[in-house]
N, C-alpha and C positions, 0 to 999 in steps of 0.2 A: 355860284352864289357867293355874296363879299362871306368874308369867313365871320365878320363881326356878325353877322343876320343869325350865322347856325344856333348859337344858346337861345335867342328867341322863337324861333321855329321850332327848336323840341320843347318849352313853356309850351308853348302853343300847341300843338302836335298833341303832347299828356295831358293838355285840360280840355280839349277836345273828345280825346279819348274816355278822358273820364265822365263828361256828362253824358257823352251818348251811350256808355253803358250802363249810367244811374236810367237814362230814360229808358233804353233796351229789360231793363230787369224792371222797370215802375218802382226802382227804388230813389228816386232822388230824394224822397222825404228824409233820408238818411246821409244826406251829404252834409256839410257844416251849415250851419246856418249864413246864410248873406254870401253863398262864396260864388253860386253862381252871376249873382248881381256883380259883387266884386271883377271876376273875370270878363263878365260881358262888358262892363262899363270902360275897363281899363288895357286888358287886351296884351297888358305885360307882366304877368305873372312870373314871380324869380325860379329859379327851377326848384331852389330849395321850398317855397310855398306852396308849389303844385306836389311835390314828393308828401310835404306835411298833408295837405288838404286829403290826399288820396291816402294816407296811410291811414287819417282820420276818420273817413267813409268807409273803407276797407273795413277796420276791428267793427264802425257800428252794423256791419252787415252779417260780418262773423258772428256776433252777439245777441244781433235778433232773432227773437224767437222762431223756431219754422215747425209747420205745422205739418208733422208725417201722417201717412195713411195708415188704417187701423191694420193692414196687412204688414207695414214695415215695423210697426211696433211689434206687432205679432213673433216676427223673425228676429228683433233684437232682444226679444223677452225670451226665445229659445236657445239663442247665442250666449245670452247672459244663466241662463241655465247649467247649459254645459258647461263653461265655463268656471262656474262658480261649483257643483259638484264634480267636475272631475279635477278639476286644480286650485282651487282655493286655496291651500296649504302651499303652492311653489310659488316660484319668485316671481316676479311681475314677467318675466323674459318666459318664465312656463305657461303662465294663464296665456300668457297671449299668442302663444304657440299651439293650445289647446284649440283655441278661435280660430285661427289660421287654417287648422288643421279641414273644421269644418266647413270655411270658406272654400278650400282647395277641391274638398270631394263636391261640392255645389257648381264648382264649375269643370267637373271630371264627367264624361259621356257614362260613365260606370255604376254612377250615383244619383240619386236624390237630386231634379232642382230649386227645392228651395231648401233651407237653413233648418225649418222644421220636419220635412221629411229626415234632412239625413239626420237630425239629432233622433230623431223617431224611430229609426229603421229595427226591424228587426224586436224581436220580444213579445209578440202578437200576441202568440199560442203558446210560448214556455218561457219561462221564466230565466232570467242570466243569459239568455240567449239574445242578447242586442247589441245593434253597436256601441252602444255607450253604458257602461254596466247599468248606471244609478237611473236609466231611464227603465226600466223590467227587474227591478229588486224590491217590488214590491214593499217599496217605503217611501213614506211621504217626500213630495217631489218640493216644500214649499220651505226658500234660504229662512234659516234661522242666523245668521249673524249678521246682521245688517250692514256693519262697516265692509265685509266680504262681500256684501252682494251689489252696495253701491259700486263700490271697483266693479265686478263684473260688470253692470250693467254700460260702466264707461268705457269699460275694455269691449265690449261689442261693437259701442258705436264707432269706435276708430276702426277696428277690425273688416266691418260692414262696411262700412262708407270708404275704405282703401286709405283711409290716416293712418294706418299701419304697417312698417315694413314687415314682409315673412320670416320669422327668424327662422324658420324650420327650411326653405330653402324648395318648398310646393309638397311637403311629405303630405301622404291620404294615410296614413298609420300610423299610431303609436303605443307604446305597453310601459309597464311601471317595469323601474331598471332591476328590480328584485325578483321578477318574473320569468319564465322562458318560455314563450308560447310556440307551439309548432308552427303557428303560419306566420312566420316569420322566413321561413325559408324559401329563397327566390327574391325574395326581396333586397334592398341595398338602404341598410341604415348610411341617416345621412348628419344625426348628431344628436348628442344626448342634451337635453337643457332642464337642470333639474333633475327631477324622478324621473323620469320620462325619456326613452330610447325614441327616436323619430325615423319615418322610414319612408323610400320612396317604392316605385315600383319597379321588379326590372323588366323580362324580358315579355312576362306578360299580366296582366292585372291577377289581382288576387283576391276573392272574397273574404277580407278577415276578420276577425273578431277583436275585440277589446275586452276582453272577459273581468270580471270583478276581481281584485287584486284578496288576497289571502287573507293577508291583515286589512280591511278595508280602513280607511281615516273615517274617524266620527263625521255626524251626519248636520254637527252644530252650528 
């Protein structure tokens, strides 16, 4: 192929690419307005116009609204739960480690498959007896700070949907650093972020607890 051809064949080639996935998803209505005319008509798109065109479609696809099932809501209203009671006080790198945490055992053979089982687990029949203390303490379960609970609620959706890397490194565990719980042994802490010692498992799983911390943080 002359070598002068190749920058028009990748024009070509990317705005090719891009209508058949606006057509593929039934979203061209979100492509720029006149751009498909533009292209059919003309047929030499500069490279730098198809990068704008597509980066254009791109954000408004990002931005439209999508409409989740009342189960996935369900899961990120339980995400944004635990989250927001057991770390709403640590750093943005804690909360989201907190998430992580529950992601990890949702996808462990050991645990809970969905998000609300494992934030559920445990505290049926006795009280402080659960995996996440603030779900069996028998105190109201509904965010009083709103600015804390908006963050939760957007720390799940990244969380959930894989926008977020694991800072914990896959740990199914974790305890407040001022704590020293027994079942901790056997296990291999993997890093501490914030309050919060993080842990993985080692030689063989471990049913453990997350018990309610001594000094609890207010409930605000």
């Amino acid at each position: 192929m002359p070598r002068e051809l190749a920058p028009r064949l990748l024009c070509h080639t990317m705005a090719v690419a891009l209508i058949s996935l606006a057509l593929a998803v039934n979203a061209s209505r979100l492509l720029p307005e006149g751009f498909l005319t533009r292209y059919l008509a003309t047929h030499e798109p500069t490279v730098d116009a198809v990068v704008r065109e597509f980066q254009t479609a791109d954000q408004a696809f990002r931005e439209a609204p999508v409409e989740l099932s009342a189960e996935v809501e369900n899961e990120l209203h339980c995400l944004a739960l635990n989250i927001y009671f057991e770390a709403r006080s640590e750093p943005e790198q804690g909360r989201r480690a907190v998430g992580h945490v529950v992601m990890n055992r949702v996808d462990n053979r050991h645990y809970p498959d969905t998000v609300c089982q494992v934030v559920q687990q445990g505290g049926a029949k006795k009280r402080n007896r659960c995996q996440f203390s603030w779900w069996c303490d028998g105190r109201p379960d509904e965010p009083v700070n709103q600015r804390a609970w908006q963050d939760a609620l957007q720390l799940a959706r990244a969380v959930y949907f894989g926008d977020s890397e694991d800072p914990t490194d896959g740990a199914l565990w974790y305890h407040a650093s001022y704590v020293n719980p027994y079942w901790t042994s056997g296990l291999t802490a993997v890093k501490k972020i914030g309050q919060h010692i993080f842990y993985r498992k080692a030689a063989r799983p471990q049913y453990a607890m997350n018990p309610a911390p001594e000094d609890p943080v207010p409930r605000g």
